[in-house]
Every structure is written in structure tokens, then in C-alpha cells.
C-alpha positions as a Markdown table, in Angstrom:
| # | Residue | x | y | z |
|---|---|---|---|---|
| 1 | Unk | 22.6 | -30.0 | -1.5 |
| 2 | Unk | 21.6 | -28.2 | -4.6 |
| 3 | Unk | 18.8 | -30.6 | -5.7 |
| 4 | Unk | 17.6 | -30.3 | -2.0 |
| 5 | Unk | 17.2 | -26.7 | -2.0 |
| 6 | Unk | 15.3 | -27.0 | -5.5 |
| 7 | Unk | 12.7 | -29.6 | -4.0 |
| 8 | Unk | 11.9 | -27.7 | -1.0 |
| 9 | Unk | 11.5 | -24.6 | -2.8 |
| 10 | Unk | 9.4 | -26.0 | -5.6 |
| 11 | Unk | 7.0 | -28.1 | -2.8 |
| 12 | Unk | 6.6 | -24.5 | -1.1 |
| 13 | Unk | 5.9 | -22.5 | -4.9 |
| 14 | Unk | 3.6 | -24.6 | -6.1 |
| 15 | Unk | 0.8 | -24.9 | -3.3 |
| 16 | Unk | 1.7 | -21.1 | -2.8 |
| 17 | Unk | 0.7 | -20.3 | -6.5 |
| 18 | Unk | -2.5 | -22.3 | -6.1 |
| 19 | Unk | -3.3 | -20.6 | -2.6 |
| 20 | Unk | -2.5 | -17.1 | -4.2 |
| 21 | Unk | -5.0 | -17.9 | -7.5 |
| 22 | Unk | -8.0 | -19.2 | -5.6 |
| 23 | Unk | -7.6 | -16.2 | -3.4 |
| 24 | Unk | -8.2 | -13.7 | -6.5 |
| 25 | Unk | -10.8 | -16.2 | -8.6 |
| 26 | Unk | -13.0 | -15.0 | -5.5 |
| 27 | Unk | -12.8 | -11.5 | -6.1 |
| 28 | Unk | -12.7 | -11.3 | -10.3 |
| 29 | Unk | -12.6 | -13.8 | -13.3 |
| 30 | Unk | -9.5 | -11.7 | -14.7 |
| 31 | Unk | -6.5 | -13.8 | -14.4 |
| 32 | Unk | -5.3 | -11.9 | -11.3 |
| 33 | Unk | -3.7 | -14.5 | -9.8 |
| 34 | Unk | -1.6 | -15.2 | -12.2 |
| 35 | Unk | -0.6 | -12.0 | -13.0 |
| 36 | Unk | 0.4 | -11.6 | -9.3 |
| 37 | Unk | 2.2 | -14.9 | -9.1 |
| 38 | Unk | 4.4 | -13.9 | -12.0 |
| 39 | Unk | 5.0 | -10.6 | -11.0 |
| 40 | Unk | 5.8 | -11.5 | -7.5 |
| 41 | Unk | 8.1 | -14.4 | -9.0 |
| 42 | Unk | 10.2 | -12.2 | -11.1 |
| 43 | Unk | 11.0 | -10.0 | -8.3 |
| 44 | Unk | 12.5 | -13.2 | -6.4 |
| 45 | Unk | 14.8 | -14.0 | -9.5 |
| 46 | Unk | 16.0 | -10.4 | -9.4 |
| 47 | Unk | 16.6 | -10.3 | -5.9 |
| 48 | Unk | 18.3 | -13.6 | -5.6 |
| 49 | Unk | 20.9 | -12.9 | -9.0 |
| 50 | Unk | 23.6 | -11.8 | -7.2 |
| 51 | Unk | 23.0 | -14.4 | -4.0 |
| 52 | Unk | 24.6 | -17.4 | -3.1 |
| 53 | Unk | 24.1 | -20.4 | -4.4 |
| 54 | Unk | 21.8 | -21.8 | -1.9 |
| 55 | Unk | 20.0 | -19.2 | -1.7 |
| 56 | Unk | 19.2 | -18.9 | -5.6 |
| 57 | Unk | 18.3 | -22.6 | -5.9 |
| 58 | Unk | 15.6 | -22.4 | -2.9 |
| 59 | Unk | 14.2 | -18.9 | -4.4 |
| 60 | Unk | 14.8 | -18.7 | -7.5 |
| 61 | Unk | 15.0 | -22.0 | -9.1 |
| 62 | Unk | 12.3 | -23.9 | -6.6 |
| 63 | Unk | 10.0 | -21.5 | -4.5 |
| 64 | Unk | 10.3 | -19.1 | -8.1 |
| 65 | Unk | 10.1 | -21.4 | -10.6 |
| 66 | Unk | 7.2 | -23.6 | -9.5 |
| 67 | Unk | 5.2 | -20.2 | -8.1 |
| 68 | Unk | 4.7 | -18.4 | -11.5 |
| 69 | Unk | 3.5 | -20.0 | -14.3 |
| 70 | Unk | 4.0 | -18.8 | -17.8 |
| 71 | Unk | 1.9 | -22.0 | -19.4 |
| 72 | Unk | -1.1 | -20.2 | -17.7 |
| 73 | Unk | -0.2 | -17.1 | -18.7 |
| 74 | Unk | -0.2 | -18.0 | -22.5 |
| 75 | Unk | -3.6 | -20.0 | -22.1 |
| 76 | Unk | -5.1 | -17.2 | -20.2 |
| 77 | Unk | -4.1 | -14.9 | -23.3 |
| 78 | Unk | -5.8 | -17.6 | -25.5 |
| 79 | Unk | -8.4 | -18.1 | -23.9 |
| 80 | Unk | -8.7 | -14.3 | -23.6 |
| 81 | Unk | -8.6 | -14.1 | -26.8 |
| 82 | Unk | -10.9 | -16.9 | -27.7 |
| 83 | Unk | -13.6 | -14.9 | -25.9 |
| 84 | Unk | -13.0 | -11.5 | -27.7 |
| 85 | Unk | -11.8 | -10.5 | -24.5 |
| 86 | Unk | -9.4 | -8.0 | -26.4 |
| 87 | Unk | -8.5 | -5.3 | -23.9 |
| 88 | Unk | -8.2 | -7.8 | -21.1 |
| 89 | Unk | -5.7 | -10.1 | -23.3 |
| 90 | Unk | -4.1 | -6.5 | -24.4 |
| 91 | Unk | -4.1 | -5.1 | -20.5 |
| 92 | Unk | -2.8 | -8.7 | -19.1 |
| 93 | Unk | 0.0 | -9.0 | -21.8 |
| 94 | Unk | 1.6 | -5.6 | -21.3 |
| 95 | Unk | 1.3 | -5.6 | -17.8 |
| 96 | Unk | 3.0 | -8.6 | -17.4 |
| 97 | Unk | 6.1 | -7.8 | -19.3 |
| 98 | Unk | 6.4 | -4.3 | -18.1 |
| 99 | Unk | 5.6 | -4.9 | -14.4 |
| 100 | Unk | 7.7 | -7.9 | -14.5 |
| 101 | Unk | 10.5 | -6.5 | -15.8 |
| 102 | Unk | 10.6 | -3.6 | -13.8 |
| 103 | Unk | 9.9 | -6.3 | -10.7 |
| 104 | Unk | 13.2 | -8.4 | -11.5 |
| 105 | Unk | 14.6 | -4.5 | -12.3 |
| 106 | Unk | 13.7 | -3.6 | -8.8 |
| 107 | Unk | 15.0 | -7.1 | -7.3 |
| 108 | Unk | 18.1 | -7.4 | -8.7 |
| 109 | Unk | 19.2 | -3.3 | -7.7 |
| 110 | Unk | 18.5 | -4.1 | -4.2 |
| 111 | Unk | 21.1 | -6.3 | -3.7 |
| 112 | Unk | 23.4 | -4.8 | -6.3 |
């Protein structure tokens, strides 16, 4: 049942990430999408921590773990930074690790 719950969240993550990013690449070339996607996703792995099993394989091991993306967060950075896009790879860096971390913060104390 585990394995189950992993495939069906992952086929929902995955198209959802790519739904979410085309959405933003209409409005900005900042990597917006990801950002959101990440952000979004660490919430999910906060709130599911204390949850049963099912429901953390679904969230946060299928739907979570195939909806962010940290291999394109590292080659937006690089590519960022490739650009001498400086403050943007500065801006997307911190963001991410202090909006995510308060995100899985947030998660996990609502269901603690």
C-alpha cells in the first residue's frame, strides 16, 4: 500500500509543479514558480510529520517530493549567476531557505 500511495502522489506532484511554473513564466522570468513550488512543498512535509503513514507517503513522499524541485532550484541559482544576475540569485537563495523553513515550521505546529 505504501508504494501505491507514493505513485499516486508523485503522478499528481509532478504535472502540478509544471502547471504551477508555466503559470508564473507568463507573468515574470524570475524563477517564481519554483520558488512557489518549494515553498508550498515544505509546508506539506511539515504538516504531514506527525500523520499517519498513508498520509505522509501520498503528501509528503509522492505529491511533495515530485512537486518541488531542488535540481531547479540549484540551476536556477547558476544560471542566475551565470547572467550576473546577483541580487536575484541573492533574493531567490535566502528566500527559499527562510520561507521554507518557516513553511515546514508553520506545517509541522499545526498538527503538533
Amino acid at each position: 500500500m505504501n508504494v501505491f500511495m507514493v505513485i499516486v502522489g508523485a503522478a499528481i506532484g509532478s504535472p502540478a509543479r509544471f502547471l504551477v511554473d508555466q503559470y508564473f513564466k507568463k507573468f515574470t522570468d524570475k524563477p517564481a514558480g519554483t520558488f512557489i513550488v518549494n515553498i508550498l512543498g515544505s509546508f506539506l512535509i511539515g504538516l504531514t510529520f506527525a500523520t499517519t503513514e498513508h498520509w505522509h507517503d501520498f503528501l509528503a513522499v509522492g505529491f511533495a517530493g515530485s512537486f518541488t524541485t531542488w535540481s531547479t532550484f540549484i540551476v536556477d541559482l547558476y544560471l542566475g549567476y551565470e547572467l550576473k544576475h546577483y541580487k536575484v540569485v541573492a533574493i531567490n537563495l535566502l528566500a527559499s531557505i527562510t520561507f521554507g523553513l518557516l513553511a515546514a515550521f508553520l506545517g509541522y505546529n499545526m498538527v503538533s
